[in-house]
Backbone bond lengths (Angstrom), bond angles and torsions (degrees), N, CA, C in turn:
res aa  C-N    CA-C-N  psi(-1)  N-CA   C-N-CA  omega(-1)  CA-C   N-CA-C  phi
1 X - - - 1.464 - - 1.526 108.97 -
2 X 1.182 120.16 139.80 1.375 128.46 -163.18 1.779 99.55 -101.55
3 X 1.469 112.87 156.29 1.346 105.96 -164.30 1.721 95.86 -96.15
4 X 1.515 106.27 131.66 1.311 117.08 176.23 1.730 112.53 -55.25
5 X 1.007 134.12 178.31 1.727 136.97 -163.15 1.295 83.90 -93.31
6 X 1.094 124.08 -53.35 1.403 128.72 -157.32 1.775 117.60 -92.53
7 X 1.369 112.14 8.40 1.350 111.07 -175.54 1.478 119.77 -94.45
8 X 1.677 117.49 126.64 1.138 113.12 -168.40 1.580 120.92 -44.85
9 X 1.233 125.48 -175.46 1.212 139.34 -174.79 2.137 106.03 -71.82
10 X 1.551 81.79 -62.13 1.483 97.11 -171.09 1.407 105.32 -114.05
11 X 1.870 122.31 122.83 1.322 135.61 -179.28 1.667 82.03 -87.95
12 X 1.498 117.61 137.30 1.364 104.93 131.50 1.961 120.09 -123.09
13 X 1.382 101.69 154.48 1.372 133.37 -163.67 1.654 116.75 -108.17
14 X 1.575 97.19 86.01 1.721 111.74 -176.80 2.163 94.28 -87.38
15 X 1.477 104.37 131.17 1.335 109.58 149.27 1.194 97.23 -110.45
16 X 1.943 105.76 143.75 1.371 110.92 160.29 1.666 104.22 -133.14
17 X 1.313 85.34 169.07 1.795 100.92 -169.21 1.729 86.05 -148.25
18 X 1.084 126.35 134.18 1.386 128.97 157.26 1.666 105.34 31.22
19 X 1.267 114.88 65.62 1.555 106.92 179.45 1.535 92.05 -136.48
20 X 0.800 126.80 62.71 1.604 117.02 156.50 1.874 119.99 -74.14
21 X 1.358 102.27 -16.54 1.529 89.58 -171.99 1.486 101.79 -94.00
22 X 1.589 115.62 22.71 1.559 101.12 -176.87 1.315 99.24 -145.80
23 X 1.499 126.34 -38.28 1.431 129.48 -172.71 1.464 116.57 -28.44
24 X 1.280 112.42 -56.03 1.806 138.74 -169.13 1.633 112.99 -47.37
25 X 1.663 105.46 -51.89 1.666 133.07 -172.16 2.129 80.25 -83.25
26 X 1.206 114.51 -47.88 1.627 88.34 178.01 0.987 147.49 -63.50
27 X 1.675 111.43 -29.71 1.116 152.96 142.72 1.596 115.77 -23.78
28 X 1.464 117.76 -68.28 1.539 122.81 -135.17 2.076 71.15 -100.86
29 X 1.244 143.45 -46.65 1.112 159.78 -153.16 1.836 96.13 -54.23
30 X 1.618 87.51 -54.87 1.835 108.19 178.24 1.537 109.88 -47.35
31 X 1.442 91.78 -70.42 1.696 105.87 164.50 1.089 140.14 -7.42
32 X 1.421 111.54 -53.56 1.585 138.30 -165.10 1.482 83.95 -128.30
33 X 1.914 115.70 56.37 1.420 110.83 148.84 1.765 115.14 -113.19
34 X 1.415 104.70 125.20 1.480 97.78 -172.48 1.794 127.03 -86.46
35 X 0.950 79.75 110.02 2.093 102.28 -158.83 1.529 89.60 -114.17
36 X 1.728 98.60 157.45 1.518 108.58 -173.51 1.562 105.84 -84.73
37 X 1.741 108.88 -4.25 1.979 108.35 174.27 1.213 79.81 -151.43
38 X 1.338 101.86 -176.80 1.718 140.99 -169.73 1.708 109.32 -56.10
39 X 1.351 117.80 143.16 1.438 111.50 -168.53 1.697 76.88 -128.72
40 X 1.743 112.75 122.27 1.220 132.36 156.46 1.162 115.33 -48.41
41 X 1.046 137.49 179.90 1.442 149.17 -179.02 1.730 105.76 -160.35
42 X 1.626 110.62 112.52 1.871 91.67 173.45 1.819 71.98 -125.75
43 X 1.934 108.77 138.02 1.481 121.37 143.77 1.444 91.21 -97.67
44 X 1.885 97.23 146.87 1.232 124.97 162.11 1.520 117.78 -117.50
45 X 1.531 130.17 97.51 1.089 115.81 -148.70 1.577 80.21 -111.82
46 X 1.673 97.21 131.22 1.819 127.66 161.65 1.147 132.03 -75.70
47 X 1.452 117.57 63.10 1.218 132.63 -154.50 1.898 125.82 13.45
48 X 1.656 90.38 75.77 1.792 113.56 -164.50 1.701 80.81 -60.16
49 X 1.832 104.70 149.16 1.554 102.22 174.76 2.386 85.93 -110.10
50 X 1.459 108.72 8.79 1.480 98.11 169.00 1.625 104.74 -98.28
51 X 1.593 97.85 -150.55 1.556 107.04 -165.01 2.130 98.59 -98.27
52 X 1.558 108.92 28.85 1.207 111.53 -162.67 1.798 105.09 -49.99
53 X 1.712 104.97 -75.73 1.298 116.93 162.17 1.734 113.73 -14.97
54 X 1.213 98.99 -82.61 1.818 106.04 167.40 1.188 122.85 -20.14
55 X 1.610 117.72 -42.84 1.728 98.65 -163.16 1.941 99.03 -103.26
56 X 1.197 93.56 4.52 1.663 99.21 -179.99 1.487 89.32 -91.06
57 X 1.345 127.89 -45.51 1.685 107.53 -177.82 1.022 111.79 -61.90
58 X 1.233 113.03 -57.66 1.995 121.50 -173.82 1.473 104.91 -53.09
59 X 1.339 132.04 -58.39 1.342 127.40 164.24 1.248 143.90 -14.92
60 X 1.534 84.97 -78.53 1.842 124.84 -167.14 1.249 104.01 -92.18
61 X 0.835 167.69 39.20 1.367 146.05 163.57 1.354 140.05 10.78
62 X 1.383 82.90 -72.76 1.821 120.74 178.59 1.388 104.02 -87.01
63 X 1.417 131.56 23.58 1.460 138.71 142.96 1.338 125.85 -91.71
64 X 1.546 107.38 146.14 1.672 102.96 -165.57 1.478 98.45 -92.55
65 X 1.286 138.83 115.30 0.970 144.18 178.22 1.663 116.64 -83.12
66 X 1.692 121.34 128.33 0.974 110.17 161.57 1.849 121.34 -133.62
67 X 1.270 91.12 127.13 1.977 87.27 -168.56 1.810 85.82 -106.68
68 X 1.670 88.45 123.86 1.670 133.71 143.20 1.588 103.18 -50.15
69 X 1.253 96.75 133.34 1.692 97.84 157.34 1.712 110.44 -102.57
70 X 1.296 112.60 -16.89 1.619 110.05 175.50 1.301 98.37 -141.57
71 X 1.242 101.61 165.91 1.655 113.98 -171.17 1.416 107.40 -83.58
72 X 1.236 111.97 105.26 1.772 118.03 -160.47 1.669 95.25 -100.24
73 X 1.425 144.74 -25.01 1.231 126.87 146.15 1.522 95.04 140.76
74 X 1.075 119.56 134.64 2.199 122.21 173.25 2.143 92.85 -31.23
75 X 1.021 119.84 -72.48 1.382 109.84 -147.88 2.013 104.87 -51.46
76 X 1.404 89.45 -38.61 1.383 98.48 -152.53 1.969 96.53 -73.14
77 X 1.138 105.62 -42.73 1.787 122.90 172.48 1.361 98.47 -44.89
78 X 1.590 114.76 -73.45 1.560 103.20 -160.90 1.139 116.10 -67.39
79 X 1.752 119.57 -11.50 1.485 98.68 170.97 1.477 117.45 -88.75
80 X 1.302 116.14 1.56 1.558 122.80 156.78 1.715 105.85 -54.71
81 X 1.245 109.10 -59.32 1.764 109.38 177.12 1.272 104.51 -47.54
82 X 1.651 127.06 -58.74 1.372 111.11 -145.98 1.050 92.18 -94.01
83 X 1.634 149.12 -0.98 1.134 125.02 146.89 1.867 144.10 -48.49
84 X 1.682 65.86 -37.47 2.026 87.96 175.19 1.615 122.52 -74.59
85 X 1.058 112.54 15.12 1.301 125.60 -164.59 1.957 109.89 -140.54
86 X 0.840 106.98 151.68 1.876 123.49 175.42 1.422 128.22 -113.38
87 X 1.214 104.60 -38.27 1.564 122.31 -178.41 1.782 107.45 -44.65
88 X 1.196 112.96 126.30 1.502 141.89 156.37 1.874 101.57 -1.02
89 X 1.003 83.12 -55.59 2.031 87.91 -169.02 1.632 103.39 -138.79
90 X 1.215 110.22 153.00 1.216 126.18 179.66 1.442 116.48 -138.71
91 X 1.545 103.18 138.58 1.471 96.40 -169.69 1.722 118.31 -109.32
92 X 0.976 123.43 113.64 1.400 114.96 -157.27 1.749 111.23 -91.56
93 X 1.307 131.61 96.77 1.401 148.00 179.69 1.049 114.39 -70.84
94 X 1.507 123.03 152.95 1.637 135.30 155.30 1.742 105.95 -106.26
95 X 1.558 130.18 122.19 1.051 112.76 -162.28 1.348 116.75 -77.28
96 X 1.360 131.06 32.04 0.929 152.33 154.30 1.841 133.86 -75.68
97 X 1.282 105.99 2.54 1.053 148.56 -145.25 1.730 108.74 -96.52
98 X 1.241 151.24 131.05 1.089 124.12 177.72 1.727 89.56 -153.23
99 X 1.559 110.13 130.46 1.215 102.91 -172.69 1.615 116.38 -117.17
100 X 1.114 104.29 176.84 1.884 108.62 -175.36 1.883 66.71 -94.58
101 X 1.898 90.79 166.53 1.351 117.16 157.68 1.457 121.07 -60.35
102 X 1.205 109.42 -46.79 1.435 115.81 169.49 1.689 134.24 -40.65
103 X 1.466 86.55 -30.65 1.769 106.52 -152.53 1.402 116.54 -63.20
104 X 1.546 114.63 -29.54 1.375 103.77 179.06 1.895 109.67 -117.92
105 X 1.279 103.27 20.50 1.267 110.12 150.27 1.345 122.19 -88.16
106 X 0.923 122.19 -14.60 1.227 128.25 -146.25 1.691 102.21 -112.79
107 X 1.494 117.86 -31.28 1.002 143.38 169.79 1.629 102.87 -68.53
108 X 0.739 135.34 -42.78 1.295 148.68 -130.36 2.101 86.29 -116.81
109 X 1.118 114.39 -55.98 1.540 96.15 165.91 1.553 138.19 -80.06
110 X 1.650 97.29 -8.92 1.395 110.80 149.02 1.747 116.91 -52.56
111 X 1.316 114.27 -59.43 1.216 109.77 -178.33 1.661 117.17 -72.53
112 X 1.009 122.71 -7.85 1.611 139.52 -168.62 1.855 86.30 -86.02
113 X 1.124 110.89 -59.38 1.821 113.09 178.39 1.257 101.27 -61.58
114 X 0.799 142.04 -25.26 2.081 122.85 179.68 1.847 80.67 -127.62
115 X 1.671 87.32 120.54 1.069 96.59 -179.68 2.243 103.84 -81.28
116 X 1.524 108.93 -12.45 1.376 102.40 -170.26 1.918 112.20 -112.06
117 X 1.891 91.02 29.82 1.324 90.86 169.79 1.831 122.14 -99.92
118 X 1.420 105.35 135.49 1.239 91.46 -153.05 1.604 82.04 -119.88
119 X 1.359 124.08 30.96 1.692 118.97 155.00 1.270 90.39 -167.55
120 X 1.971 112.42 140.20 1.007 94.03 165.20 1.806 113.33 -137.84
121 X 1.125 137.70 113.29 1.375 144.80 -155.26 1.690 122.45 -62.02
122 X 1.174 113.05 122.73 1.423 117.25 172.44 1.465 120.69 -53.24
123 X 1.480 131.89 173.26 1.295 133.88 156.76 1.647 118.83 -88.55
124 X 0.846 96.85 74.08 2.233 82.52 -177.32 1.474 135.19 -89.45
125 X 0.324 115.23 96.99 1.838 128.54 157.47 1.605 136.43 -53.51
126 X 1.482 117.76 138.33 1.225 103.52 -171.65 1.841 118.64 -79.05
127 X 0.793 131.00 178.41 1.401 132.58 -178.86 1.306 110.22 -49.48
128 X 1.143 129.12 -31.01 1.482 141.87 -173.93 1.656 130.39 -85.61
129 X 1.549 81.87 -4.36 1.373 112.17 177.55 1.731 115.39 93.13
130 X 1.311 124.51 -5.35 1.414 127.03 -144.48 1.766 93.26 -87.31
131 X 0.981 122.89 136.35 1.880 116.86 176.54 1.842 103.44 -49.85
132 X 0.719 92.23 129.08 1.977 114.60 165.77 1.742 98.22 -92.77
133 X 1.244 99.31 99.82 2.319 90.10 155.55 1.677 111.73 -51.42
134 X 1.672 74.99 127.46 1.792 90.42 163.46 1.349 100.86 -124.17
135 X 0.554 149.88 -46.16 1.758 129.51 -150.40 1.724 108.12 -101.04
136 X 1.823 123.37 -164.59 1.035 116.11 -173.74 1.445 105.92 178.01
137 X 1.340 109.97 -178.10 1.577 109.57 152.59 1.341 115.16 -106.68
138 X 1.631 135.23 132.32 1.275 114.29 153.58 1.414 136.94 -16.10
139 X 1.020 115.55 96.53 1.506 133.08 -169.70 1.761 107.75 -62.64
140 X 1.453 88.70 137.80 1.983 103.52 174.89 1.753 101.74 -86.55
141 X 1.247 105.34 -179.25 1.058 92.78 175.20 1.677 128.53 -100.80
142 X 1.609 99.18 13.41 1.455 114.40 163.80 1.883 106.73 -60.81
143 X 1.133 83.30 -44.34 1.897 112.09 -143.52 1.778 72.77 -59.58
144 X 1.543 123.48 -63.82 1.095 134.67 -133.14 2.225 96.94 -80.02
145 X 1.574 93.65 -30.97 1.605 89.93 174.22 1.486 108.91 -69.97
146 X 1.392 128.68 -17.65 1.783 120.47 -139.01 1.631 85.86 -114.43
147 X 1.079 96.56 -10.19 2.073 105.09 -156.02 1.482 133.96 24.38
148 X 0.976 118.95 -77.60 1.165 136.89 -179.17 2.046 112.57 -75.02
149 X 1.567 111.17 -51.37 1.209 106.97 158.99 1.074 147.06 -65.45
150 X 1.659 111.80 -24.31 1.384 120.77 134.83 1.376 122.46 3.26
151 X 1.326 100.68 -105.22 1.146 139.71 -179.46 2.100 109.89 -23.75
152 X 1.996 84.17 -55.89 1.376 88.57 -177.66 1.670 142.76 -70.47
153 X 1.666 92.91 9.41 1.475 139.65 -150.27 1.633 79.72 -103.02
154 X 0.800 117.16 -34.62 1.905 108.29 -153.44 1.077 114.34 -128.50
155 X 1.787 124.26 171.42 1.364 90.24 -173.89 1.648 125.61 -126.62
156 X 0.832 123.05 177.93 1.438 126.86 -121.79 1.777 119.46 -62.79
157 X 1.212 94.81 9.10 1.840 111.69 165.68 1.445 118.22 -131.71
158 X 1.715 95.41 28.82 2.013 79.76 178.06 1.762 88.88 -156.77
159 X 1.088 118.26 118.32 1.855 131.94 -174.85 1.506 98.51 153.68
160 X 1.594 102.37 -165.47 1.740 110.54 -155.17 1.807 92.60 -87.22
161 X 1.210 108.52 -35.49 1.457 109.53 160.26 1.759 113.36 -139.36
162 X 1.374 79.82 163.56 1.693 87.01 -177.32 1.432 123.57 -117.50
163 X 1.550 96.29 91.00 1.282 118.81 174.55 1.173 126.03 -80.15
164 X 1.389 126.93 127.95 1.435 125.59 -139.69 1.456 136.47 65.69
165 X 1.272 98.78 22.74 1.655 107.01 168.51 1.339 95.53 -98.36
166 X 2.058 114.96 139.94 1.618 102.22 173.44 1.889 122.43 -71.78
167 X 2.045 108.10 -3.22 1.098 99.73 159.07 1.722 100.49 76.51
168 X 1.135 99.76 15.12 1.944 113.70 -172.85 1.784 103.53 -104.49
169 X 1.501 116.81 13.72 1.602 96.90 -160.88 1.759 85.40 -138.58
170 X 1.105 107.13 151.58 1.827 137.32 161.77 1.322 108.69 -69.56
171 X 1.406 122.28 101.67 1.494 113.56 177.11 1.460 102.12 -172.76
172 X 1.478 106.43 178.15 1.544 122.15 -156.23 1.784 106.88 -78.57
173 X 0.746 168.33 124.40 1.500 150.14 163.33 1.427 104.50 -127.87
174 X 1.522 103.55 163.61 1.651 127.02 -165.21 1.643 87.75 -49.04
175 X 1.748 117.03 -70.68 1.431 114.21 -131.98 1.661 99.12 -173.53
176 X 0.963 126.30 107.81 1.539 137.50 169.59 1.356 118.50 -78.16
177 X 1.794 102.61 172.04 1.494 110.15 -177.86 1.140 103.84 -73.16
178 X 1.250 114.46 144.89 1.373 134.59 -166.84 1.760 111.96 -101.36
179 X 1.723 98.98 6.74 1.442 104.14 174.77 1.841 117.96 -82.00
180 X 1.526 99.84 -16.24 1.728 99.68 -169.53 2.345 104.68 -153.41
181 X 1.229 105.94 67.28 1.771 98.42 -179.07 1.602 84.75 -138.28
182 X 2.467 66.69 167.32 1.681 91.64 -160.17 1.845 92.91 -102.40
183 X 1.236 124.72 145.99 1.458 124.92 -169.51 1.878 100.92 -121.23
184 X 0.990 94.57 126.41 1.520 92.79 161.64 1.324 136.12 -80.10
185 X 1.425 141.41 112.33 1.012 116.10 -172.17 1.331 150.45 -52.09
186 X 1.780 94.81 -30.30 1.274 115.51 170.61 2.109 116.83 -50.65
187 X 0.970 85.52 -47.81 1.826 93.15 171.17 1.421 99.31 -48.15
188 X 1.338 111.03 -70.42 1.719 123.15 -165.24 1.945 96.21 -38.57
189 X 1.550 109.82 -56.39 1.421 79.11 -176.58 1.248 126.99 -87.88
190 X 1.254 125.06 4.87 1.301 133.35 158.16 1.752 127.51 -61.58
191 X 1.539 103.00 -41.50 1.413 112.34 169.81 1.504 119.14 -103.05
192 X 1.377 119.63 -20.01 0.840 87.11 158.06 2.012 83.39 127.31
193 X 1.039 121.73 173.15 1.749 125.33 174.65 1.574 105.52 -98.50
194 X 1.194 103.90 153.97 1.574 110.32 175.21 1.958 108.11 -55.00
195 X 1.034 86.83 143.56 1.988 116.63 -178.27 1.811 94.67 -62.01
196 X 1.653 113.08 89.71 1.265 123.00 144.12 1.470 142.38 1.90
197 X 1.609 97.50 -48.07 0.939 136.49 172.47 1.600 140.10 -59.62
198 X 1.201 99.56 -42.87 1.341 131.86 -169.54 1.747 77.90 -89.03
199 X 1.416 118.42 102.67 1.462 128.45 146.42 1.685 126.00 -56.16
200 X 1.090 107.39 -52.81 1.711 113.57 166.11 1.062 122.36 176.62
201 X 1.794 116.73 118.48 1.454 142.71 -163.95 1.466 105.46 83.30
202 X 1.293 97.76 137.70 1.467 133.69 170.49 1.955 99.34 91.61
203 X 1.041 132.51 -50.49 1.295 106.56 148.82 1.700 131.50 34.48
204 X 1.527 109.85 -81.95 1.183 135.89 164.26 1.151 108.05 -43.99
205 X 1.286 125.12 -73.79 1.536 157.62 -141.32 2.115 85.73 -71.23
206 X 1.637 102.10 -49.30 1.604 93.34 -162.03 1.807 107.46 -85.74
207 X 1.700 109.93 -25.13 1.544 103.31 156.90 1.342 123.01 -73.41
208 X 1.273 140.46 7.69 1.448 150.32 168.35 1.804 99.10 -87.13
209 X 1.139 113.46 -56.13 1.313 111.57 -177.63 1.558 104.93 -58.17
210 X 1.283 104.12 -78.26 1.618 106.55 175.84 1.845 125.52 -28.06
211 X 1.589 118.09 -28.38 1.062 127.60 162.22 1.135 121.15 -52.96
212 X 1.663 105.43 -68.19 1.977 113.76 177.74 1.821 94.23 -53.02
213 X 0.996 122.89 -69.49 1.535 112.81 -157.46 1.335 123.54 -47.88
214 X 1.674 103.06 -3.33 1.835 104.79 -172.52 1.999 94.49 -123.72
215 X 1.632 98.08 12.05 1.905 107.35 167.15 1.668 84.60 65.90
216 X 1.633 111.24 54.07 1.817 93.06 140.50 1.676 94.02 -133.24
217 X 1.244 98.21 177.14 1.868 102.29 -147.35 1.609 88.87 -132.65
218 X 1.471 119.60 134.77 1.575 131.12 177.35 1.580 95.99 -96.40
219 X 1.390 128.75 144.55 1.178 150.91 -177.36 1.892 118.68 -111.88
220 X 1.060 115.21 140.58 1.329 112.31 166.25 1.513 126.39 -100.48
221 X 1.301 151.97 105.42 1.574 147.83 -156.82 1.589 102.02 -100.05
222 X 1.256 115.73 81.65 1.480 102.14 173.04 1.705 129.06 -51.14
223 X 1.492 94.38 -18.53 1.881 102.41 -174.34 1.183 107.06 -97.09
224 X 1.455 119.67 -4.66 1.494 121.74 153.19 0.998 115.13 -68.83
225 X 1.810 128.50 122.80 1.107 124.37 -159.45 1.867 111.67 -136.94
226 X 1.241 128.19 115.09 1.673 138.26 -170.41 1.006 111.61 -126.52
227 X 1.368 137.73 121.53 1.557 125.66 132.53 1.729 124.47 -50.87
228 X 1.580 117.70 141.19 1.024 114.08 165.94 0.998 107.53 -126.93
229 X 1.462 136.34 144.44 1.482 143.12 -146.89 1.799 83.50 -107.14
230 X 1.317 115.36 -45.14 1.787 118.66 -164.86 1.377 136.23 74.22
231 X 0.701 124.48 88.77 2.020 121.58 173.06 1.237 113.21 95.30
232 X 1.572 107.31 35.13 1.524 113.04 176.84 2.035 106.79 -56.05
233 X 1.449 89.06 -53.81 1.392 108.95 -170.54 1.250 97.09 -47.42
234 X 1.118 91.41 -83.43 2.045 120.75 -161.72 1.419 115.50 -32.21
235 X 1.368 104.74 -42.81 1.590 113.18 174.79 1.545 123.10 -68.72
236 X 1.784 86.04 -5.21 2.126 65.92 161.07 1.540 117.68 -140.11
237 X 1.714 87.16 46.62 1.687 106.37 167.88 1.899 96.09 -165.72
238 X 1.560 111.53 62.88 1.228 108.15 -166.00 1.671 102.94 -81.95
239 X 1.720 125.91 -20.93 1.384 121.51 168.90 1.172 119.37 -55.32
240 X 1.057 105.04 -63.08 2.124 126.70 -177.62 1.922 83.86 -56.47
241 X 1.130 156.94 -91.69 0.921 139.84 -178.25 1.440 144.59 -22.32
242 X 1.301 101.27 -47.15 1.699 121.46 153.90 1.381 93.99 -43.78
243 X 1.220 139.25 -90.50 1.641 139.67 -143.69 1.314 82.16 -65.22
244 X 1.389 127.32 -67.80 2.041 115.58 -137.17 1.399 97.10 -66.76
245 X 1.875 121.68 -19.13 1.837 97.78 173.69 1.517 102.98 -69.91
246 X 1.477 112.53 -62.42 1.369 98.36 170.92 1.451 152.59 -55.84
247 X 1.066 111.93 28.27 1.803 139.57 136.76 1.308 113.07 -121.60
248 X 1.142 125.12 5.67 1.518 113.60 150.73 1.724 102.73 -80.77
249 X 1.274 103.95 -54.71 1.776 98.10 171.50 1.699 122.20 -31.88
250 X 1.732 105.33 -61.20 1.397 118.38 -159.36 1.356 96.91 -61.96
251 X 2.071 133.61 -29.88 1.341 111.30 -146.01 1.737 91.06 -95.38
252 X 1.496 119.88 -19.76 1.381 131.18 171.22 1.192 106.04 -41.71
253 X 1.463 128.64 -70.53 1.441 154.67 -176.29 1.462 116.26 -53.83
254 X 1.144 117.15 -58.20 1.413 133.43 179.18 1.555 98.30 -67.91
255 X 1.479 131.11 -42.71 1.349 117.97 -176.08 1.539 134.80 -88.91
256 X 1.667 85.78 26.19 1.465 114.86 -162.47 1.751 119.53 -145.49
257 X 1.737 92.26 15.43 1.256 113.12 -173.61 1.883 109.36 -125.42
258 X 1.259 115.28 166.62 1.377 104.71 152.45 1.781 123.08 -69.92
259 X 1.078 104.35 -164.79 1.892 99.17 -169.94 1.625 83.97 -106.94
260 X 1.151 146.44 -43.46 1.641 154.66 159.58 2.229 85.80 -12.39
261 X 1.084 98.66 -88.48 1.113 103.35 -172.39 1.815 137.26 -48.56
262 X 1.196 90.05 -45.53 1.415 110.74 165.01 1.737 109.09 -5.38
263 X 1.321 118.36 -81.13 0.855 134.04 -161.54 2.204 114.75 -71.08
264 X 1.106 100.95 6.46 1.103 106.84 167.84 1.355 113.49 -100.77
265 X 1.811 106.71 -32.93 1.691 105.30 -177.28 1.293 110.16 -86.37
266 X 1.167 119.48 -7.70 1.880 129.26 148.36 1.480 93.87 -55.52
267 X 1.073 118.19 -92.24 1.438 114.47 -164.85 1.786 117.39 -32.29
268 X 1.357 113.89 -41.26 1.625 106.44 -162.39 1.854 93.84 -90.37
269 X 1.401 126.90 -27.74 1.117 122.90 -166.84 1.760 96.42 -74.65
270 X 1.277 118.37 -47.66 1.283 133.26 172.18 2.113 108.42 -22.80
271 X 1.264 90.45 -67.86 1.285 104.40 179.56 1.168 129.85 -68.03
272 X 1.608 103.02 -45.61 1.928 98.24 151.36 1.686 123.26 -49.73
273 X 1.369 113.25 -34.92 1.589 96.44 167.15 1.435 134.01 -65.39
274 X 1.818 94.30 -37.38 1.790 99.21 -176.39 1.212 91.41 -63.76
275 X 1.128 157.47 -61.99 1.687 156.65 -163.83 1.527 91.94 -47.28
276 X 1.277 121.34 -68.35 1.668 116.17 -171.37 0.981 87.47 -58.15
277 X 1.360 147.47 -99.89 1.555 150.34 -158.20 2.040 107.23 -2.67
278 X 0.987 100.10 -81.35 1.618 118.61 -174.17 1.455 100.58 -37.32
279 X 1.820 115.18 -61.91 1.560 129.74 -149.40 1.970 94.71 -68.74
280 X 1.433 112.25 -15.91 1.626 124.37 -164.60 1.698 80.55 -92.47
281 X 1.541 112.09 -71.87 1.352 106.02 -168.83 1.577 126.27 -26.41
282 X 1.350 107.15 -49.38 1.228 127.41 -142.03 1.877 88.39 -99.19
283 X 1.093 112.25 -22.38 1.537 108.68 -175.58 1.816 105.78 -79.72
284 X 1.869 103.44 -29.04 1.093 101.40 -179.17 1.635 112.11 -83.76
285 X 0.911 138.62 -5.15 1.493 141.36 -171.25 1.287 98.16 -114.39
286 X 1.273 129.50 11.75 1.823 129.13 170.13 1.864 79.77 -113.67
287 X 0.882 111.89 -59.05 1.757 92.75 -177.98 1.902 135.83 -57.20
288 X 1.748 89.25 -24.39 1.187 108.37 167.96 1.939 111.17 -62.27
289 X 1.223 91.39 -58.02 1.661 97.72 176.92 1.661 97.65 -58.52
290 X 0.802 133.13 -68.98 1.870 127.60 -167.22 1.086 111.07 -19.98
291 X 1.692 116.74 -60.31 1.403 150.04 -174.46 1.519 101.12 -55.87
């Protein structure tokens, strides 16, 4: 799609799923972003069963609204947004998201300085102020069974994320959180649209790969600056989530393996879920009793 005369600089690209208690503050945050032209707005709402859709019409106005009748999945949604849109770069959001004014300007001349970055990652933090990890290395599939210990194994700029980096420096990295980056379009038609497929998580993780392998390079913007609230969604379908990352994992892995093998990273990914599965179960029926 060719960029209209009139299309802002920067599209950004809200999926929502059951987010009414955050969409609005993501929304109005975007709004009051100070850019040298107009910052689009597309919601893609995943068939919300709240008043999500609703408070973006009543709200927003001047947002392009789009209501899902079924929950067609993050990969397949946002490329509904970035289809609907022309503009140069697109910024792909979690409406959970709450930004400084700065944040997607700022992003946006990060990617303007490397002319061959074709994503480039925010700084986020939790509400409390404490740093949230974003970035990482493309993860093996050690990295990707151990997750989190991984990481804590190594040191603090080389695992699936990098925990314990202060996250203070301008530089190249594997693959960022996929809750708040700026995308170039030019990449997009070079690589290609996010994997359909990928219902929710890893997504990110497999257009980051696909980037390096065609020599475009993801960036980190430390002076890009977001809160992310986190797991608004997820937390109120944390089973169904458990499994669909873990086949977002297996189809990453498996499509990056021989077919000989395949069937073993079924087997070990398999088992990392029943372990997550239970440790989720069992966390929710200790909270049930609290309550």
């Amino acid at each position: 799609m060719s960029r209209a005369a009139d299309a802002p600089l920067v599209a950004a690209v809200i999926v929502t799923w059951n987010s009414a208690s955050t969409i609005a503050r993501c929304v109005s945050t975007l709004r009051a972003s100070d850019l040298p032209g107009d910052l689009e707005i597309v919601v893609v709402d995943n068939a919300s069963a709240d008043r999500t859709a609703d408070i973006v019409a009543e709200t927003a106005a001047d947002v392009r609204l789009v209501r899902n009748a079924t929950n067609r999945g993050l990969a397949a949604a946002n490329n509904q947004g970035i289809d609907a849109t022309t503009s140069p770069w697109v910024l792909i959001s979690n409406p959970d998201v709450v930004y400084e004014p700065t944040t997607v300007a700022r992003l946006l001349a990060c990617g303007e300085r490397h002319e061959r970055a074709a994503f480039v990652i925010a700084r986020l933090s939790y509400p409390d102020g404490s740093l949230q990890t974003s970035v990482g290395d493309l993860p093996t599939l050690r990295q990707a069974l151990l997750g989190r210990r991984a990481s804590a194994a190594r040191h603090a700029t080389s695992g699936f994320w990098w925990d314990g980096w202060a996250h203070d420096e301008e530089r190249a990295v594997g693959h960022g959180a996929e809750s708040c980056y700026l995308v170039r379009r030019a990449a997009i038609t070079a690589i290609g649209a996010q994997d359909p497929r990928y219902f929710l998580d890893w997504e990110g993780i497999d257009w980051a790969d696909r980037a390096h392998a065609a020599g475009w390079e993801v960036w980190f913007a430390p002076d890009a600056r977001a809160v992310h609230v986190e797991g608004v969604s997820i937390s109120q379908a944390r089973l169904p989530w458990v499994v669909r990352t873990h086949r977002g994992m297996y189809r990453y892995f498996s499509g990056r393996a021989s077919r000989f093998s395949r069937p073993l990273i079924a087997l070990l990914i398999a088992g990392r879920a029943l372990v997550k599965l239970t440790v989720v179960s069992a966390r929710m029926v200790t909270e049930k009793v609290r309550r």
